[in-house]
C-alpha positions as CSV (number, residue, x, y, z in Angstrom):
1,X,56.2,-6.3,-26.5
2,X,55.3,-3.8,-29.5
3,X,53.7,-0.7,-28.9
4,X,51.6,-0.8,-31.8
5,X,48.9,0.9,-30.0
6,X,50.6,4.3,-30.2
7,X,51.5,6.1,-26.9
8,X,48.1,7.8,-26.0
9,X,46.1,4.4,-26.1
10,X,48.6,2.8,-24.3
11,X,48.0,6.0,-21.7
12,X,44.2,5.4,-21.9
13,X,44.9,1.1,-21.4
14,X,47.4,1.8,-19.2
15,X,45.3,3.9,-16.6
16,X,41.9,1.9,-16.9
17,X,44.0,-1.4,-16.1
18,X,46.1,0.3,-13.4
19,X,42.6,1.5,-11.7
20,X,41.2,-1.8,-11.8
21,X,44.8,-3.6,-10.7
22,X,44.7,-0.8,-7.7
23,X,40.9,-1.5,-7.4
24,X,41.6,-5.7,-6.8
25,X,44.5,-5.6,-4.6
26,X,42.8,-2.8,-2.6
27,X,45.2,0.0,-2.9
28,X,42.8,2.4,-4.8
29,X,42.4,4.8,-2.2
30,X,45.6,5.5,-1.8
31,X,46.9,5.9,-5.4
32,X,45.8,9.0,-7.8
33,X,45.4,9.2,-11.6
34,X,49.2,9.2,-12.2
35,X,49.9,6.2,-10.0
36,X,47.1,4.6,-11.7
37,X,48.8,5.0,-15.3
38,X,52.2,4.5,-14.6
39,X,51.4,1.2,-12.9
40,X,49.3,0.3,-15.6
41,X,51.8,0.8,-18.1
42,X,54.8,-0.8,-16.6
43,X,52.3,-3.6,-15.2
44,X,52.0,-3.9,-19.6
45,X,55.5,-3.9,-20.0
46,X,55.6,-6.6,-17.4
47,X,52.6,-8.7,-18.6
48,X,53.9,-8.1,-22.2
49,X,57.5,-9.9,-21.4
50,X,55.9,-12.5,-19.4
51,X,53.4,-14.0,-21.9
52,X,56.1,-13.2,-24.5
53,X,58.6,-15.8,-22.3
54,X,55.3,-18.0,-21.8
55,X,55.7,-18.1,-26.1
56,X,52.6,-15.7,-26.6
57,X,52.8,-13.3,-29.3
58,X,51.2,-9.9,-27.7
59,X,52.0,-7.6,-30.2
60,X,48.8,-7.8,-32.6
61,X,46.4,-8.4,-29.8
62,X,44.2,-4.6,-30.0
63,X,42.6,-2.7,-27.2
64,X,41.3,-5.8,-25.0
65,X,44.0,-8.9,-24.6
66,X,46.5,-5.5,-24.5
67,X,43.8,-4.1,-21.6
68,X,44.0,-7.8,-19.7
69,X,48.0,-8.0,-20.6
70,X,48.2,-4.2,-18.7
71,X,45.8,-5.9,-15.8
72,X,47.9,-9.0,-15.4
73,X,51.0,-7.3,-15.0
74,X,49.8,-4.2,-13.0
75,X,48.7,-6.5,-10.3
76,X,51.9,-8.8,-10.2
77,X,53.5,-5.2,-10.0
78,X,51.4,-4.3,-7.0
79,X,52.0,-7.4,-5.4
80,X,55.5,-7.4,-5.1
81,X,55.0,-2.9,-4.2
82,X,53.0,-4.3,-1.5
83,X,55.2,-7.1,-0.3
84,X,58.0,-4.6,-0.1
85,X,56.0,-2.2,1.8
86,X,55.3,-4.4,4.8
């Protein structure tokens, strides 16, 4: 996945989609503003190389399809954090 986005908006997309992610599979109390980006960003990285296998071109997608990429792959990341933990 490119980061055409530049590194703060992939900070900004990043945290919002890590929030929500942490928001759906009820973890949100528990994480803090860092969690919430760093998720976010690797769950892009992740949702990035799995559309990218799936034959999706990500890298010209702007701010929303890259906020849903960041959500799809922050939650698959929190999934497998959370099947781990137990």
């Amino acid at each position: 996945m490119a980061l055409s986005l530049g590194w703060i908006a992939w900070i900004v997309i990043g945290g919002l989609a890590g929030w929500v992610a942490s928001m759906i599979k009820g973890t949100n109390a528990q994480m803090g503003l860092l969690a919430n980006i760093v998720v976010g960003v690797i769950g892009g990285l992740i949702g990035g190389w799995l559309l990218a296998l799936l034959g999706f071109d990500v890298a010209g997608w702007g701010w929303i399809l890259s906020f849903f990429t960041c959500l799809l792959g922050a939650v698959i990341l929190l999934t497998i954090v959370n099947a781990i933990r137990r």
